[in-house]
C-alpha beads as a LAMMPS data file, in Angstrom:
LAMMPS data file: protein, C-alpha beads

421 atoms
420 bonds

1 atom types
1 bond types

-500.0 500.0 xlo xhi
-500.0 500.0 ylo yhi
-500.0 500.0 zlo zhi

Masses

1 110.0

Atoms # bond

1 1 1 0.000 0.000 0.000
2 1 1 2.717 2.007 0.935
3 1 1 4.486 1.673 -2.515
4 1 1 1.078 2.630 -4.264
5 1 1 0.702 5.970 -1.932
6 1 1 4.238 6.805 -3.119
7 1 1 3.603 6.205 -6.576
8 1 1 0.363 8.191 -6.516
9 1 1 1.895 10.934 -4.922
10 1 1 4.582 11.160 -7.622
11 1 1 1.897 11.233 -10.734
12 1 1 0.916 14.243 -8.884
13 1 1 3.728 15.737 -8.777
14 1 1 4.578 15.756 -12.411
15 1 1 1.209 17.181 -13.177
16 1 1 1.476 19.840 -11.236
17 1 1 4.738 20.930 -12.247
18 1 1 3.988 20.097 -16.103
19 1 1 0.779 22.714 -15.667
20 1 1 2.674 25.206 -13.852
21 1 1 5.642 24.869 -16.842
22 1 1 2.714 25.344 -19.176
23 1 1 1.676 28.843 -17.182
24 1 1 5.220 30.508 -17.681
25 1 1 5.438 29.658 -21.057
26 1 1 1.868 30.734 -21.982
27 1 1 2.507 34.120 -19.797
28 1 1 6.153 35.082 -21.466
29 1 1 4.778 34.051 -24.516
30 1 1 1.936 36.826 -24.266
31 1 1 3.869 39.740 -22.812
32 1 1 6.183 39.041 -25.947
33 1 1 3.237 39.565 -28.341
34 1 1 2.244 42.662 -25.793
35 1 1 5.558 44.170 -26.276
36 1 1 5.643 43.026 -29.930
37 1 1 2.694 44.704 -30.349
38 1 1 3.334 47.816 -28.540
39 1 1 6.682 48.229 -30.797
40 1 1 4.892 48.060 -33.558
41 1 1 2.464 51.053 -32.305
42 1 1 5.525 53.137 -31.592
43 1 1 7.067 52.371 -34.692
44 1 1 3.494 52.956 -36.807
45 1 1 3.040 56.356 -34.902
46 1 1 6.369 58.074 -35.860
47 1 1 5.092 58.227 -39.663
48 1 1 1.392 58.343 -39.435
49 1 1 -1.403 60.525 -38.033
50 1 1 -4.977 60.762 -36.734
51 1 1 -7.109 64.232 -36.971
52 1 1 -10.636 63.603 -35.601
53 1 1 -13.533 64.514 -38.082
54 1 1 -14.199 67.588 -36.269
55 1 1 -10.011 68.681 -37.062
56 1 1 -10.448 67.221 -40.308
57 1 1 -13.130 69.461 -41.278
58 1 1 -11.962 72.844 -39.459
59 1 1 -8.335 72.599 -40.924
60 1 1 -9.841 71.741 -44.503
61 1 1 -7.851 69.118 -45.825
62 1 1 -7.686 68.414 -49.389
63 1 1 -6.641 65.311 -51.572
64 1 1 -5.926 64.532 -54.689
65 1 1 -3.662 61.577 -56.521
66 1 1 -0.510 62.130 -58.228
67 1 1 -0.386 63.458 -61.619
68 1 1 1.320 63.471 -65.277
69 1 1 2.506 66.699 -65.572
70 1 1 4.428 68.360 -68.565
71 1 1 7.404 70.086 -66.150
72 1 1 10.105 71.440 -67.328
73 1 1 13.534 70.468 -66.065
74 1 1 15.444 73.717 -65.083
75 1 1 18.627 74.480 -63.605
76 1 1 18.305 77.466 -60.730
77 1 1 20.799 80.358 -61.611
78 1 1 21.532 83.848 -59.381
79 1 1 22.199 87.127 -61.386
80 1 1 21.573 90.694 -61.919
81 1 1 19.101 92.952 -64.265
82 1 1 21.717 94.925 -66.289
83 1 1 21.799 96.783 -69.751
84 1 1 24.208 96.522 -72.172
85 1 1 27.298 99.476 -72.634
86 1 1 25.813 101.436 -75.375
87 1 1 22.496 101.624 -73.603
88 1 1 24.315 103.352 -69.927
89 1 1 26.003 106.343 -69.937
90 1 1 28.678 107.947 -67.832
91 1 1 28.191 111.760 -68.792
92 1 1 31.288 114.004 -68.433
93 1 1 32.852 117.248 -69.277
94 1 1 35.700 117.812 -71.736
95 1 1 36.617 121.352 -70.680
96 1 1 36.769 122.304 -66.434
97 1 1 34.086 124.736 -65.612
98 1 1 32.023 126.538 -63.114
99 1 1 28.256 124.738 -62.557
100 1 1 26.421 127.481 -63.694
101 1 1 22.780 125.553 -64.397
102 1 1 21.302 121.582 -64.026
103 1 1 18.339 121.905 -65.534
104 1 1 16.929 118.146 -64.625
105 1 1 16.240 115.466 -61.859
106 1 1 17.507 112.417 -61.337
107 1 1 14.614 109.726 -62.430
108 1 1 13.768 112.204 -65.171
109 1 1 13.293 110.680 -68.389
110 1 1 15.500 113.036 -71.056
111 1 1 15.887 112.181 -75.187
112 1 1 18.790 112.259 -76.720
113 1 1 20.960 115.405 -77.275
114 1 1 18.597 117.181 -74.125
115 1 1 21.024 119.671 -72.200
116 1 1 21.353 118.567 -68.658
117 1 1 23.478 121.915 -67.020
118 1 1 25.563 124.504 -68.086
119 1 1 29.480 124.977 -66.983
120 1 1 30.737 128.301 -67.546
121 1 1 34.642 128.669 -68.508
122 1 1 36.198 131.470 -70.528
123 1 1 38.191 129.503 -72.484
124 1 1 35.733 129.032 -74.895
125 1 1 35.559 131.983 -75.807
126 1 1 39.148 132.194 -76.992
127 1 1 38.387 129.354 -78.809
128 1 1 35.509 131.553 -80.266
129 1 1 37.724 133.753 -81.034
130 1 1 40.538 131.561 -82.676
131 1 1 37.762 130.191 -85.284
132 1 1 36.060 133.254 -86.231
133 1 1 40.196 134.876 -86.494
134 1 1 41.106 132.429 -88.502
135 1 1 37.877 132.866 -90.975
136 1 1 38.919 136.401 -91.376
137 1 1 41.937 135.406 -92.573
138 1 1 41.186 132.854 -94.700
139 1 1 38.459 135.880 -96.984
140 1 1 41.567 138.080 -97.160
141 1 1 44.177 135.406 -97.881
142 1 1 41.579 133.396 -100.513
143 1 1 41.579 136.965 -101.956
144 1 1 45.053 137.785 -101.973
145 1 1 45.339 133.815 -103.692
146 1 1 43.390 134.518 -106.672
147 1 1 45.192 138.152 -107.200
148 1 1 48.725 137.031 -107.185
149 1 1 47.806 133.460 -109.486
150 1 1 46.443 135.961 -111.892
151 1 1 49.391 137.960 -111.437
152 1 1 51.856 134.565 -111.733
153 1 1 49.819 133.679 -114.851
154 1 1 50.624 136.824 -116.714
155 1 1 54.459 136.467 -115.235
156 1 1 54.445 139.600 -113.878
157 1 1 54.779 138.324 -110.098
158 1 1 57.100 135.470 -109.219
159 1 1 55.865 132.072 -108.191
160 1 1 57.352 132.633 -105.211
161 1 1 54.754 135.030 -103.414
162 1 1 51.734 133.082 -104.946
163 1 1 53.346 129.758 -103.113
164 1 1 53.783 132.036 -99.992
165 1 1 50.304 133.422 -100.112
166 1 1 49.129 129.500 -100.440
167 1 1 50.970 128.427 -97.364
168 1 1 49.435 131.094 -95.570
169 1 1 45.694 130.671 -96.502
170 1 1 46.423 126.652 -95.814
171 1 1 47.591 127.137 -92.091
172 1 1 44.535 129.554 -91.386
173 1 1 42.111 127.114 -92.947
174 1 1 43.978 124.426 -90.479
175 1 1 43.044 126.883 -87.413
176 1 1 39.330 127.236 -88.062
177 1 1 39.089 123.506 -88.391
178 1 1 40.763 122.511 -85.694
179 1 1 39.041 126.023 -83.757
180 1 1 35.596 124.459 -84.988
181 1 1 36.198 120.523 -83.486
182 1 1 36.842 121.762 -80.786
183 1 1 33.638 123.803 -80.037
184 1 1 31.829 121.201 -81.859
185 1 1 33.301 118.622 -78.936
186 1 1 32.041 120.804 -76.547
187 1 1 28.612 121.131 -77.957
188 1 1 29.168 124.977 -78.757
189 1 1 28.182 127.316 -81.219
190 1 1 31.346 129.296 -82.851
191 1 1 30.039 132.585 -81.485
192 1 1 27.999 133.318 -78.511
193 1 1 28.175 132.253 -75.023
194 1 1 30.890 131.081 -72.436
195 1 1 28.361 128.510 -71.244
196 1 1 29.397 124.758 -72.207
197 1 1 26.138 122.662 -72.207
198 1 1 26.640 119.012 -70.902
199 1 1 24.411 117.030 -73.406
200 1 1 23.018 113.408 -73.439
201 1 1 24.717 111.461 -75.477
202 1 1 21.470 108.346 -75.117
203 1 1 17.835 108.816 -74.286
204 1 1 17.344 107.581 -70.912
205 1 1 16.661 108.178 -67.176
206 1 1 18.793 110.243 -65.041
207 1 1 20.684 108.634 -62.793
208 1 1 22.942 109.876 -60.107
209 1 1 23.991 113.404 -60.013
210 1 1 27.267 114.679 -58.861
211 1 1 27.324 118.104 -58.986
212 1 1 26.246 120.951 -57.432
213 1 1 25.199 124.362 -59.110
214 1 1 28.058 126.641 -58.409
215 1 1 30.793 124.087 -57.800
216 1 1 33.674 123.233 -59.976
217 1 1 33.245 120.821 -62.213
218 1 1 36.304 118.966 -63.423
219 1 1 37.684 116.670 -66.187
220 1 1 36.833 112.993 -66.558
221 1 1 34.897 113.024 -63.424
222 1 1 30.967 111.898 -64.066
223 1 1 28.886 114.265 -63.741
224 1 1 25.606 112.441 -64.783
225 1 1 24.470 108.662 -65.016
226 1 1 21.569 108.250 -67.907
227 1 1 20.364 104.496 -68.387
228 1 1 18.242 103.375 -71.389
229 1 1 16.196 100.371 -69.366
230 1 1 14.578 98.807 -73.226
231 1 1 17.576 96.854 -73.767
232 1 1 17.377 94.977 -70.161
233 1 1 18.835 92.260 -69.982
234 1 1 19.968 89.298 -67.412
235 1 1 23.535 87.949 -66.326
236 1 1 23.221 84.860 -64.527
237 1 1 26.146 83.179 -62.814
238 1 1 25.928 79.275 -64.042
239 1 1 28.280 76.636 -61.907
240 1 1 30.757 75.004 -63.795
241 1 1 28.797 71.420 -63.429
242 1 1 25.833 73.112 -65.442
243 1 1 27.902 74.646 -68.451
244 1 1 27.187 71.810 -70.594
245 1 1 23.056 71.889 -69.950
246 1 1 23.364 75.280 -71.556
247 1 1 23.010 76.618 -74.835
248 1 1 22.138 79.803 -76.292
249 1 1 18.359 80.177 -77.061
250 1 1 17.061 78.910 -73.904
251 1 1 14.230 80.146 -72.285
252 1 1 14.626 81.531 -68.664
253 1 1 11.673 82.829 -66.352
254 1 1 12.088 84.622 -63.233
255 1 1 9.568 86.127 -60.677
256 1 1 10.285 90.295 -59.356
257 1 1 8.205 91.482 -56.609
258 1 1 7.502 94.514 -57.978
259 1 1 6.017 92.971 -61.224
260 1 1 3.147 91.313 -58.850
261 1 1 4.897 87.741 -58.677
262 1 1 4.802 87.783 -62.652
263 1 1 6.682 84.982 -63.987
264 1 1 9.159 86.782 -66.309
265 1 1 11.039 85.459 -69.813
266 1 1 14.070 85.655 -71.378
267 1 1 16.449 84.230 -74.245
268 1 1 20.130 83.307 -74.062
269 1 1 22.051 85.089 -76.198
270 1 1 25.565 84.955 -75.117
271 1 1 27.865 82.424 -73.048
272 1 1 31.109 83.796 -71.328
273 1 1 34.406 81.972 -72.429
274 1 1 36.083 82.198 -68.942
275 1 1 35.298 82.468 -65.163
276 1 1 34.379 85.551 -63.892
277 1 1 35.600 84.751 -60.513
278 1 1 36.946 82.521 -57.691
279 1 1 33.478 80.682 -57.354
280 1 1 34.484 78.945 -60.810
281 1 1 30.790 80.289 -62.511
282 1 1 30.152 81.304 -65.776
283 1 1 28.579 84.890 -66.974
284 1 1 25.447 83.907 -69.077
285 1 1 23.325 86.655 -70.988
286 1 1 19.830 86.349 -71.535
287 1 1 17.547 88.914 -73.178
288 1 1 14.272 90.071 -71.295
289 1 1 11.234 90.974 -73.864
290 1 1 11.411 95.226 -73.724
291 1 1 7.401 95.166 -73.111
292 1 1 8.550 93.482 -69.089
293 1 1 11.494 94.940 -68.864
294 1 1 9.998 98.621 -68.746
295 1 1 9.805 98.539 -64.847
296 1 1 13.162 97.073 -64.097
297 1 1 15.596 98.587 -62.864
298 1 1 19.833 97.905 -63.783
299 1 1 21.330 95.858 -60.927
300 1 1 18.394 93.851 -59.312
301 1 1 18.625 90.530 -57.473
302 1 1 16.935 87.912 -59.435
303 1 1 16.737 83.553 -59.009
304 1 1 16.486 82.521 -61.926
305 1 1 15.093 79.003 -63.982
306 1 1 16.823 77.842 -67.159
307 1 1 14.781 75.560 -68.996
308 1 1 16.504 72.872 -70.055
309 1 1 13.918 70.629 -71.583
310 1 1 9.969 69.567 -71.366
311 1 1 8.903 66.133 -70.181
312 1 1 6.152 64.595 -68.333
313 1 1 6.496 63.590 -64.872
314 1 1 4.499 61.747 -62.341
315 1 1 3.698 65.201 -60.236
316 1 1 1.647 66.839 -57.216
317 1 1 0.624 70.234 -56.265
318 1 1 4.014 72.300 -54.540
319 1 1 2.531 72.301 -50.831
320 1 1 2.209 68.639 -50.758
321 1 1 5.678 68.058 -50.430
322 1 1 6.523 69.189 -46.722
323 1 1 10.151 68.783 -45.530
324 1 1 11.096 67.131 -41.975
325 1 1 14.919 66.780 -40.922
326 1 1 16.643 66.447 -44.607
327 1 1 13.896 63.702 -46.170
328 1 1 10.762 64.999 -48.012
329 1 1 7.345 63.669 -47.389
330 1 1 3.548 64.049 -48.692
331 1 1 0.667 62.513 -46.984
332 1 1 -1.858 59.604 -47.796
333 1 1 -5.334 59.155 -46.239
334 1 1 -5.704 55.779 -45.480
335 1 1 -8.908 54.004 -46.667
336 1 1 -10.750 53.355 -43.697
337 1 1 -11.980 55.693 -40.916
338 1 1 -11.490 54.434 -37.575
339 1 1 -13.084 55.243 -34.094
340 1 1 -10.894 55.552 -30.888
341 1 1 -8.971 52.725 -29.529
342 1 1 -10.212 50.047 -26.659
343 1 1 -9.402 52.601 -23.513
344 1 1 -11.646 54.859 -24.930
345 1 1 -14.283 52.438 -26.465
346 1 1 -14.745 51.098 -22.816
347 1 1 -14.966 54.038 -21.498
348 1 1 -17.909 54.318 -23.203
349 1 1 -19.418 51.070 -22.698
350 1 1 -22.928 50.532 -20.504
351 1 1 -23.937 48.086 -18.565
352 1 1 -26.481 46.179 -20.250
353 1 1 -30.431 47.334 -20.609
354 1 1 -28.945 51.174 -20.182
355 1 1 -29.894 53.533 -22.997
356 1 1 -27.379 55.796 -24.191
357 1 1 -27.623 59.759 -23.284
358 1 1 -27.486 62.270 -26.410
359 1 1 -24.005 63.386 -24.463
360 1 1 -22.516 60.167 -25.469
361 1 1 -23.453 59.878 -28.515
362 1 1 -22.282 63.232 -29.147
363 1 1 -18.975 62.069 -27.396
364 1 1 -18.426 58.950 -29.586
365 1 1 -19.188 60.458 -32.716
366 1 1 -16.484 63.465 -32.050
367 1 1 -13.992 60.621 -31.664
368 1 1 -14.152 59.059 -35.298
369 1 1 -10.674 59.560 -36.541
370 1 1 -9.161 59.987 -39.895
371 1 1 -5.872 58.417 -40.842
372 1 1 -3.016 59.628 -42.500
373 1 1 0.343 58.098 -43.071
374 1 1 3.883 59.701 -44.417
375 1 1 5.277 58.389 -47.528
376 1 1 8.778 59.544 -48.268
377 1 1 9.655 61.236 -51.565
378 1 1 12.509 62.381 -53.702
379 1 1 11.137 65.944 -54.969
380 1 1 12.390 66.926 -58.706
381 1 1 12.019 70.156 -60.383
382 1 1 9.140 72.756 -59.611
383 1 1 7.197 73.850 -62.398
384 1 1 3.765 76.070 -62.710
385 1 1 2.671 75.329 -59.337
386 1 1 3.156 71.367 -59.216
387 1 1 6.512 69.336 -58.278
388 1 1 7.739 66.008 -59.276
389 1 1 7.749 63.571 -57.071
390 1 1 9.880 60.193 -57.013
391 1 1 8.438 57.727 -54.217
392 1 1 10.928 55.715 -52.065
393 1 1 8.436 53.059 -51.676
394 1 1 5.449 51.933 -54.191
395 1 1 1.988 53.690 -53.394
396 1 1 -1.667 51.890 -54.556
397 1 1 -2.460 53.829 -57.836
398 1 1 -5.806 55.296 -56.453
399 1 1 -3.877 56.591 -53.107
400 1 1 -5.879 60.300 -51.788
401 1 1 -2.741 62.352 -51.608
402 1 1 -2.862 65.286 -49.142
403 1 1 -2.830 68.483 -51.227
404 1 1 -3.847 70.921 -48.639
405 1 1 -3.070 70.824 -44.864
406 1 1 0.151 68.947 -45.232
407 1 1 1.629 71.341 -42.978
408 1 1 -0.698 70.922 -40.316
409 1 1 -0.123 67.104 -40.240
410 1 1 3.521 67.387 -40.290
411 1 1 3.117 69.952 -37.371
412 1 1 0.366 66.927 -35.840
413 1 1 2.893 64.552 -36.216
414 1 1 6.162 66.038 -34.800
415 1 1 4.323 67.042 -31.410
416 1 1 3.198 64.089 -30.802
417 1 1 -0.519 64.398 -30.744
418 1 1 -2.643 61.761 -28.230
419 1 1 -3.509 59.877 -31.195
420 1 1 -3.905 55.970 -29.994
421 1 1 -3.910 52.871 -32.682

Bonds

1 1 1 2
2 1 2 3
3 1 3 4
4 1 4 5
5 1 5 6
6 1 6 7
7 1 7 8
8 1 8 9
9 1 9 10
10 1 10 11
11 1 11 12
12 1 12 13
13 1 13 14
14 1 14 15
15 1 15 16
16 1 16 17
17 1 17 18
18 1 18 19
19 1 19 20
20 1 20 21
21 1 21 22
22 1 22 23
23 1 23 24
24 1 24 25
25 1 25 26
26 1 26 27
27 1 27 28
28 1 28 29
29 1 29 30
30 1 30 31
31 1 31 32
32 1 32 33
33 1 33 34
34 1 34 35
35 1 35 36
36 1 36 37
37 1 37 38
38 1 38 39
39 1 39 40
40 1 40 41
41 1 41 42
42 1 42 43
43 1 43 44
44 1 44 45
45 1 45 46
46 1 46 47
47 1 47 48
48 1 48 49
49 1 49 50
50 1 50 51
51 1 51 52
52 1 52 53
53 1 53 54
54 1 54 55
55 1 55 56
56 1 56 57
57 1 57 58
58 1 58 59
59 1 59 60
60 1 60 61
61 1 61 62
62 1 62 63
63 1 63 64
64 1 64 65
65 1 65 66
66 1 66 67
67 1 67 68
68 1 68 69
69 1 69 70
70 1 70 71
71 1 71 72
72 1 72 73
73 1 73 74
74 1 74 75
75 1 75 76
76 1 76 77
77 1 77 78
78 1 78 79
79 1 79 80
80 1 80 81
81 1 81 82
82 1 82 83
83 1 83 84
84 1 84 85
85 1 85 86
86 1 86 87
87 1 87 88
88 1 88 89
89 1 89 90
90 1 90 91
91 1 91 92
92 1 92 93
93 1 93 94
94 1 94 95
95 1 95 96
96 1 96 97
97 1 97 98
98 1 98 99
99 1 99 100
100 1 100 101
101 1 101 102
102 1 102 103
103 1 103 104
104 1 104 105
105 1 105 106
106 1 106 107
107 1 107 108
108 1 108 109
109 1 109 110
110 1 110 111
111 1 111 112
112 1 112 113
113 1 113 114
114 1 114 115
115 1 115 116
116 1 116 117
117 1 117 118
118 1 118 119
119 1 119 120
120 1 120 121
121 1 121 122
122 1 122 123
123 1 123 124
124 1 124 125
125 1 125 126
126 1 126 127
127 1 127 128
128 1 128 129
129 1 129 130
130 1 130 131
131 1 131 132
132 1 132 133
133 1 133 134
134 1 134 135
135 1 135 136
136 1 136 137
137 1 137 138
138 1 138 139
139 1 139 140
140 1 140 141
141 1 141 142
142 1 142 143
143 1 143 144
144 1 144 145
145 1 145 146
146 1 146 147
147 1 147 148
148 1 148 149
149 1 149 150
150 1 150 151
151 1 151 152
152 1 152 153
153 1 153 154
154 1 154 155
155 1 155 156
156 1 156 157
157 1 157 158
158 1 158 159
159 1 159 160
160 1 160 161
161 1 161 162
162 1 162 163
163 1 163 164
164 1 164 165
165 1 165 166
166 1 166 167
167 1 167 168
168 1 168 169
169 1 169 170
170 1 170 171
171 1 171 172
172 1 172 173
173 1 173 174
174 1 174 175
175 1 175 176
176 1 176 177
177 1 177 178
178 1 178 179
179 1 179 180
180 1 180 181
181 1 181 182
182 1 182 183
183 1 183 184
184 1 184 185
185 1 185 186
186 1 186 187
187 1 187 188
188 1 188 189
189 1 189 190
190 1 190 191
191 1 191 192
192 1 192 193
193 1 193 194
194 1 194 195
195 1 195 196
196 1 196 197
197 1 197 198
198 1 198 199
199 1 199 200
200 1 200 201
201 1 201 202
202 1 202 203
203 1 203 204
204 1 204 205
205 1 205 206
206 1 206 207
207 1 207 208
208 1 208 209
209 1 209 210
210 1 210 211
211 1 211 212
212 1 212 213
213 1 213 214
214 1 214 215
215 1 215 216
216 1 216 217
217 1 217 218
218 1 218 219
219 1 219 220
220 1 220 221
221 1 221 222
222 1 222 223
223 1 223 224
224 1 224 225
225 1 225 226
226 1 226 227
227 1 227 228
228 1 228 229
229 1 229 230
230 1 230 231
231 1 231 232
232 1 232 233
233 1 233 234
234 1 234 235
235 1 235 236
236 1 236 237
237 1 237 238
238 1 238 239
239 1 239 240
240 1 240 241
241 1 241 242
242 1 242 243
243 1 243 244
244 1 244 245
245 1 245 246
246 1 246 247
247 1 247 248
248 1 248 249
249 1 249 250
250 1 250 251
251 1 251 252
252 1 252 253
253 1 253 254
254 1 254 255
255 1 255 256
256 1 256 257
257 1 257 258
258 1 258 259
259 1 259 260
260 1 260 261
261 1 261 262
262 1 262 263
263 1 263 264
264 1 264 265
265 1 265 266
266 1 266 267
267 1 267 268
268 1 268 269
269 1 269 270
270 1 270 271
271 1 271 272
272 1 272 273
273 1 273 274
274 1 274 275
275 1 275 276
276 1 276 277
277 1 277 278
278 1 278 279
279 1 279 280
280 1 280 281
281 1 281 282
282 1 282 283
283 1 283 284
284 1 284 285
285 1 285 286
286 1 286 287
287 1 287 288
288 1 288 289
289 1 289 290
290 1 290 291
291 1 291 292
292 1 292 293
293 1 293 294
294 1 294 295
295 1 295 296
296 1 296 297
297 1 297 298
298 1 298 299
299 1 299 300
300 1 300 301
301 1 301 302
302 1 302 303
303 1 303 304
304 1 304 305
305 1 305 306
306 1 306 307
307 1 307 308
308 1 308 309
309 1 309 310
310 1 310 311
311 1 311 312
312 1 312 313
313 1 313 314
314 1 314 315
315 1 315 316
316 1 316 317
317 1 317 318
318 1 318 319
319 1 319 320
320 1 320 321
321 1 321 322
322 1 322 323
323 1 323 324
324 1 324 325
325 1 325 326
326 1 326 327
327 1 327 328
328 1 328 329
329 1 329 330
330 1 330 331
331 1 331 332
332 1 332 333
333 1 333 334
334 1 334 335
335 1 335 336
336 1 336 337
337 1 337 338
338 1 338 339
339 1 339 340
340 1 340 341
341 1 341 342
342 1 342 343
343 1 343 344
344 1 344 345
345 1 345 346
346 1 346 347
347 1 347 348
348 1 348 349
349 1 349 350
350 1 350 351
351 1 351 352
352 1 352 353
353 1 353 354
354 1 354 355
355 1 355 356
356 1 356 357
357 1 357 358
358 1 358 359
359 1 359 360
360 1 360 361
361 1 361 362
362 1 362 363
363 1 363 364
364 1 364 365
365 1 365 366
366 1 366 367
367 1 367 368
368 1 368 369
369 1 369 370
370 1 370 371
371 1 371 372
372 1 372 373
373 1 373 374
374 1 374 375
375 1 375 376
376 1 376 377
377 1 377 378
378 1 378 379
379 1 379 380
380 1 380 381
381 1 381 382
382 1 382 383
383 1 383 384
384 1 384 385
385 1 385 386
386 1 386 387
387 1 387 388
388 1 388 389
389 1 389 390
390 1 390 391
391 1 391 392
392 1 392 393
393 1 393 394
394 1 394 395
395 1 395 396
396 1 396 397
397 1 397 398
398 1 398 399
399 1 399 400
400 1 400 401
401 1 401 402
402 1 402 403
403 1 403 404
404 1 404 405
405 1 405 406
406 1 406 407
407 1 407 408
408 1 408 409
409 1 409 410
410 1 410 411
411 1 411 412
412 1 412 413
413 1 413 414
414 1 414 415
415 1 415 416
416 1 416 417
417 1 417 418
418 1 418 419
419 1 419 420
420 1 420 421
């Protein structure tokens, strides 16, 4: 009997110990799929996002799907509005003089061959004087010419006096000439006044004035800056990577401020042959059509796009594309509209036979939730509004891109909204 007990007692034993052995493993096995399962919460909820209907609605978000656009592929170049040399002019004086007159404004708009000011210096008039000297001379020598060949023809004179008289009439005909260019230089009549008028050698605005009425104004300092604007054009600094993308008769468009954001366009015309400077870039010349270039003024900023050629590209509306850290994302709305998670479902629940209040309902409608998930994307070029878009992984054909509020879910997202799965 005794042996039976024993063996009894051991059966037991093993049981018991085989069904607690069972319990541990049953127990570590579930808070492994816990923890699994919470991981894979975390990891969902770094690149998606909930907004409950009432968000979704007073933020206004937008989709749309991904698009075929015709883009074209630029290359981005910095420069500066600037007209050519024979359309700016650096206005000075040939003769020192005292500002008697400026008879404009700087911003004025003057033609061609308008007097600016006035520079008084009595030198001219000995100039005056030399020229109209000289033409005196030349009447009474031209006379005295004709007498003595007349007299050299009948051989009553020698040769000799009509070859002097020659000579003579020759050097004062040399005088006045040379009497005349210069008052000619100097914009002057060859009688008159001692007043030198400075006079525009282009139509144009005024520029920058630097003189003052009454001061002295000296040689080969500029007196006055005039700038024809209709021949505005661009020169864009390219990078030496780019050079071989470019060829003359591209189109380039660029956006001014002061033209009301209108995009602006150009034509290359010209291609440097060297670097302009240390930064190893390249001076390229566009022309700018004269009916948009009437506002602009010589020496402004300007970005620039080159178009380098036209293709079509899968593409989505610019503000889809939000940036966070150094990737590129747009957002997806996820097919199915969920309501809160277990916590909050039970806090909801009744006991059994209890109606529900108009409060709760109210309460567990509020918490329907819409979901939205991050897909990573390599933007492309930027084109009329839309940018191409490259995705890192595929996307179902008929996916509800974001296309307005992708901001706000990128904003959701980083602070780490109360948004349970």
């Amino acid at each position: 009997m005794k042996n039976i007990f024993l063996k009894q007692n051991n059966k037991l034993g093993y049981f018991f110990n085989l069904c607690m052995l069972f319990s541990i493993l049953f127990t570590l096995n579930s808070c492994a799929d816990k923890k699994s399962e919470e991981a894979h919460e975390e990891e969902k909820s770094e690149n998606e996002v909930a907004l409950t209907a009432v968000q979704f609605k007073t933020v206004g978000i937008e989709t749309g799907s991904v698009e075929n656009r015709n883009l074209n592929l630029v290359i981005k170049a910095n420069g500066y509005t600037t007209v050519p040399p024979q359309n700016r002019a650096n206005i000075s004086t040939l003769i020192g003089g005292t500002v008697k007159d400026i008879l404009v404004l700087e911003g004025t708009f003057v033609n061609k061959g308008k007097v600016l000011a006035t520079i008084q210096n009595l030198e001219v008039v000995e100039m005056q004087e030399d020229y109209n000297s000289a033409i005196a001379n030349i009447e009474y020598l031209q006379l005295e010419y004709n007498r003595q060949k007349t007299l050299s023809d009948q051989d009553v004179n020698p040769r000799k006096v009509l070859q002097e008289v020659k000579a003579k009439l020759a050097v004062e005909r040399a005088r006045a000439k040379a009497a005349k260019n210069k008052l000619q230089a100097l914009n002057m009549s060859t009688s008159g006044s001692s007043l030198v008028p400075i006079v525009a050698p282009i139509s144009g605005y005024v520029g920058k004035i630097s003189i003052a009425k009454g001061a002295f104004a000296e040689t080969g300092t500029t007196l006055f800056e005039v700038v024809d604007n209709s021949q505005m054009h661009l020169d864009l600094n390219v990078y030496e990577k780019d050079l071989g993308s470019i060829s003359v008769g591209q189109t380039i468009d660029f956006i001014l401020t002061n033209q009301g954001n209108k995009s602006i366009k150009g034509t290359i015309f010209g291609i440097n042959k060297s670097f302009s400077n240390e930064s190893k870039t390249v001076a390229v010349h566009a022309k700018i059509n004269p009916a948009d270039s009437k506002d602009l003024i010589s020496g402004m900023y300007v970005s620039a796009n080159i178009n380098i050629k036209n293709t079509t590209v899968p593409a989505v509306p610019k503000d889809a594309v939000v940036k966070n850290g150094d990737k590129y994302f747009v957002y997806i709305q996820e097919e199915h509209e969920e309501k809160t998670t277990a916590k909050k479902a039970e806090a909801h629940e009744h006991k059994e036979g209890e109606a529900h209040s108009e409060e709760a309902v109210g309460e567990e409608e509020g918490h329907n939730e819409v979901h939205f998930k991050a897909i990573e994307v390599i933007p492309g070029t930027t084109d009329l509004g839309y940018t191409e878009v490259k995705f890192v992984e595929a996307i179902p054909t008929d996916a509800k891109i974001v296309i307005n509020g992708a901001f706000y879910l990128l904003s959701a997202m980083k602070g780490g909204g109360e948004h349970e799965h």
